[in-house]
N, C-alpha and C positions, 0 to 999 in steps of 0.2 A: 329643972331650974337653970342650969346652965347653958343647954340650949339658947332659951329668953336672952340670956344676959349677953351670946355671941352674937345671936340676931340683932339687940339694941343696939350692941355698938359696932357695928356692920351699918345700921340706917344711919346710926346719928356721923359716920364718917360722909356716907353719900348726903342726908340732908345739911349738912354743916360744913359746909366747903370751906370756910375759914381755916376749920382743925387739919388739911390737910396740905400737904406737900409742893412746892410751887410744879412739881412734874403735874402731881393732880388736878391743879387749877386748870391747867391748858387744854385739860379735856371736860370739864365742870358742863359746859353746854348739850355736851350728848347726855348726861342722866338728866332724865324728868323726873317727878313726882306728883301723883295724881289720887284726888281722895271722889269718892260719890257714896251719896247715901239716900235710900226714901226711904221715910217713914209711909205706913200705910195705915186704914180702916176700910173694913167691908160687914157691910150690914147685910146681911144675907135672909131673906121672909123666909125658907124653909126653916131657917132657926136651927141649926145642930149643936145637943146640946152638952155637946164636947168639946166644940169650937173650932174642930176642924171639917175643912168643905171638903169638896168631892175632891176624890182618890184621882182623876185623873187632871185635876189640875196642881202645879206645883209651886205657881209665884202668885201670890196675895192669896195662900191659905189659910186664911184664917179667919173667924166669924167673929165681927161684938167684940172686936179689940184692938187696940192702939199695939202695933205692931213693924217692928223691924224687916222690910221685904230683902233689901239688901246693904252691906253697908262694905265698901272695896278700898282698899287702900294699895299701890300699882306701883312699881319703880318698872321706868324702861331704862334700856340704855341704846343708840342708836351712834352707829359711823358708817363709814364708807363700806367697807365689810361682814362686819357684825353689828348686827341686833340680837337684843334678850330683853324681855319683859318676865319679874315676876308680882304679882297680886294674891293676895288673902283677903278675906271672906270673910262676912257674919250676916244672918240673920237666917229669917224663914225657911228664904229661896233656898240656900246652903244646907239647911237642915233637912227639906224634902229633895232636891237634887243630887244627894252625896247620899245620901241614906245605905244604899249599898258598898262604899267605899270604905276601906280601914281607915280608922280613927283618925289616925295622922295625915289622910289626905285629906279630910274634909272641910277645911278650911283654907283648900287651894286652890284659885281661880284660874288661875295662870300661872304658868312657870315652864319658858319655853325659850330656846337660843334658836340662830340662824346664822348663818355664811354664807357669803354672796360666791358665787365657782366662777362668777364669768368675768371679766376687764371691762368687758367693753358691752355684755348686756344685762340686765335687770333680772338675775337669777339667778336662785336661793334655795338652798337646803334648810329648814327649821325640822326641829324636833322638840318634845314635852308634851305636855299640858297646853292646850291650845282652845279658842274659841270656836265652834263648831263651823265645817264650810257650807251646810247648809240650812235654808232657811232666810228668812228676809227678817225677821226679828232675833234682838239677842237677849240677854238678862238687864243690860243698862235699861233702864225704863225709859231715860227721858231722850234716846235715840229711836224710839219707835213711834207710830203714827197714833198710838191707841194703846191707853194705860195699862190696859192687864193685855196678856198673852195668849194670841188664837190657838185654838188647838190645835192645831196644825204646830208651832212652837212649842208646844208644851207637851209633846207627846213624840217629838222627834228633840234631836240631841242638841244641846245648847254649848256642849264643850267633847271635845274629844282627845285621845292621846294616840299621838303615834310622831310620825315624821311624811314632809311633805316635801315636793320639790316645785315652784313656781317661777313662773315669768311673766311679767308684764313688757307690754310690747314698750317700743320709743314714744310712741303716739299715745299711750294712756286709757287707747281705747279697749286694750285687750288684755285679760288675764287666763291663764291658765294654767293646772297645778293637779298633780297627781299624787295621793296618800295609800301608805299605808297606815295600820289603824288596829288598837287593841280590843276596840268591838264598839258597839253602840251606845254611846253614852257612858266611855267607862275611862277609867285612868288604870286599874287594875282589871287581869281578867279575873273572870269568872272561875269559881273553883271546877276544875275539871274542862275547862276550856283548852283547845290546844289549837285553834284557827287563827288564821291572820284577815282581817277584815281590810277593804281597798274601797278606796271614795275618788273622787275626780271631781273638779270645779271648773269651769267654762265663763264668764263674764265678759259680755260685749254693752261699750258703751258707742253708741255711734253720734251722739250728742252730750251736754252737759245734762242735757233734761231726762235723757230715755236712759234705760240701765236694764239689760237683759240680762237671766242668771239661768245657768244650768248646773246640778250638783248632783249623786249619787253616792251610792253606798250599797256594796254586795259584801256578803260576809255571816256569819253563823255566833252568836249571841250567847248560844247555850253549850252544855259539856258535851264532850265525845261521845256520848252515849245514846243521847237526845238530838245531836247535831240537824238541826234546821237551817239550808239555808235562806237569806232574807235579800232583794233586791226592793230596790227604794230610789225615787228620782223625786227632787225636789225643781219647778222650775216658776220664775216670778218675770214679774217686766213690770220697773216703776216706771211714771211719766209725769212729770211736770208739767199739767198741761197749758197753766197760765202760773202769771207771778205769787197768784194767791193759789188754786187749786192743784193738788198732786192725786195721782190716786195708783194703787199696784195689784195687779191681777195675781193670784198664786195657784199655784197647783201641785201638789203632793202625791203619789201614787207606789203603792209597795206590795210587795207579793211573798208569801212565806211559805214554805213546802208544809203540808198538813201533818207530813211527818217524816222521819231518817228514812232518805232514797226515797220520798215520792215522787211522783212526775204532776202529782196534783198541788195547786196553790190553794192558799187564803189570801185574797184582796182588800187590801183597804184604800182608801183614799180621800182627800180631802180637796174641796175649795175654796178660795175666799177671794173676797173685792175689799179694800181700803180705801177709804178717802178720806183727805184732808183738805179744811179751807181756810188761809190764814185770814183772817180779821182785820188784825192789824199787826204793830209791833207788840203787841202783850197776850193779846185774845186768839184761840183758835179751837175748830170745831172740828171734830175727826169722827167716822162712822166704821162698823164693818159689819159685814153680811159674810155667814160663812156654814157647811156645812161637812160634816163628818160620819164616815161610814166605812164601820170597823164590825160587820152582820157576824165573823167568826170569831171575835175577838183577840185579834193577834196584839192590840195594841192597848185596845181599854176592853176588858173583859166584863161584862155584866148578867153574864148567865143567866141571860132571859131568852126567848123562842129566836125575835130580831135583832139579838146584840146591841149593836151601840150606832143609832143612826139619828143625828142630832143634828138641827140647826140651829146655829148662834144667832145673835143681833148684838150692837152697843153702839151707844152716842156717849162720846167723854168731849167734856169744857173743856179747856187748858187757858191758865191765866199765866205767864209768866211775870213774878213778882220784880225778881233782877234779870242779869243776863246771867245767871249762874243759879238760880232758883225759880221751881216752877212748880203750879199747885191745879191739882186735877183731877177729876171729880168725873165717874162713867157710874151709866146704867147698862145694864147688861143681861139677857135672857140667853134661856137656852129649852127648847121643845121636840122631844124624842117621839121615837115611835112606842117605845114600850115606860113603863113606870122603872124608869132605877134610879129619879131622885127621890130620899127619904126624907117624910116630914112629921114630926111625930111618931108616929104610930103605922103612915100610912107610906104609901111608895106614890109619887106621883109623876106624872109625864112632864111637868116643868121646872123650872129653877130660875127664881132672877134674885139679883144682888143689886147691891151699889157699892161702889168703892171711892173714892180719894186717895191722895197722896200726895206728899211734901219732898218732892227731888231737890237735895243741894249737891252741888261740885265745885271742885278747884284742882 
């Protein structure tokens, strides 16, 4: 209980700049404060009658229920030298993404400092709890082209911990940034883990409209004993290609030793196309096509003859209600090569849902 009670009034000094010191006021502009939240529904025809969907998806798991995906609440702080963002957490997403984490981290989104090393250029040491560098989608919903999360997102890391060193060039067209990293999708390691995991980020924008990305990650996931190591590149290109249409090419590709000291790998890989068409100022139409193929199961295991070779589809509505509130509505398939979705009684090669959702922010 006393923790809560240092926390509150630690916020209520940052939110309530009144209560504070006239030294305090003169820096009041660098704290932000930011809240988002979507409520969801997914109606899912295979019907599970547990209510929870497939094991390899982790945002809008849930079937036949009004349901919390995410709900974030962020203080930044931002100057010339220093930045720190810290964010906590609630709902689904949280509860299926942290699942492996101790108790007391699971409710942490972020919590991450930086320091700028250079005078005179754009470059920063951060360390924490940080959002993942790679991938072209993140957990905020209403920053993505397509309501629920491609496989490709949902089966590579949405947040990581370690420390990074970046630079973005004078021009703004250039980023790049080298990590080190406590493993895959983790903030603590693994019991009996003793690797240090290393990622890299690349982003070329050569336009306002175009946005190339290249990311990686080598590094081993499991204990000393079992030691695998895992390479993985992530690379995307959005494009703006008119006022109203966007669309982004992605390509995912990872390799994992079959076992300690092989020279032999397991392949996975993924692709997908996006597009989006705005409407107007309220209305927009967004699509993706995508496929995934994980034959040894390094990633989604289904211990069936052909593992996990799946193509996606969806079409989501998007209506924005305000400029801060937006309501959105997909359909969404998915058709294997082998039966590993369960329906009843029976295992079948398909799966389609619908979902909605109510995104607010401020």
């Amino acid at each position: 209980m006393k923790k809560y009670i240092i926390i509150s009034a630690v916020l209520f000094g940052i939110f309530f700049p009144k209560a504070q010191s006239s030294d305090s006021l003169k820096t009041e502009n660098k704290v932000t404060f930011s809240a988002y939240a979507e409520l969801f529904y997914t109606y899912d025809l295979n019907e599970p009658a547990n209510h929870i969907r497939q094991n390899f998806l982790y945002s809008y798991n849930r079937h036949n229920e009004l349901n919390l995906n995410l709900g974030l609440v962020k203080v930044n702080y931002q100057s010339e030298n220093l930045r720190a963002n810290v964010a906590l957490m609630a709902g689904t997403y949280a509860q299926d993404n942290m699942a492996a984490e101790q108790d007391a981290l699971r409710y942490v989104n972020e919590a991450n400092v930086g320091i700028k090393i250079s005078k005179t250029k754009n470059l920063w040491i951060d360390a924490g709890i940080m959002p993942s560098h790679i991938g072209w989608e993140s957990a905020i919903g209403k920053d993505n082209t397509n309501l629920t999360r491609s496989l490709a997102a949902e089966n590579s890391p949405y947040f990581e911990t370690g420390a990074k060193i970046s630079y973005t060039s004078d021009s703004g067209k250039w980023f790049l940034s080298g990590l080190v990293l406590n493993g895959w999708q983790r903030i603590a390691k693994p019991e009996g883990n003793q690797s240090i995991s290393f990622g890299h980020q690349v982003t070329y924008k050569p336009t306002e409209k175009i946005t190339l990305n290249s990311s990686s990650f080598i590094g081993n996931d499991k204990s000393k004993e079992e030691k695998r190591m895992r390479y993985f590149h992530d690379l995307y290109g959005s494009f703006q290609l008119t006022d109203q249409f966007s669309a982004l090419l992605g390509f995912d590709i990872g390799a994992e030793q079959k076992e300690k000291g092989s020279s032999s790998y397991n392949i996975w890989y993924t692709p997908n196309v996006l597009m989006k068409y705005q409407l107007d100022s309220k209305w927009a139409l967004a699509g993706r096509l995508e496929y995934y193929n994980d034959k040894n199961g390094v990633i989604i295991s289904t211990k069936t003859p052909n593992g996990f070779q799946t193509f996606g589809y969806s079409l989501n509505v998007d209506y924005a209600i305000l400029k801060n509130v937006i309501f959105r509505t997909e359909a969404r398939g998915f058709t294997s090569k082998d039966a590993i979705f369960a329906k009843n009684d029976e295992m079948k090669q398909g799966n389609f849902f619908i979902t909605t959702s109510l995104a607010v922010w401020f």
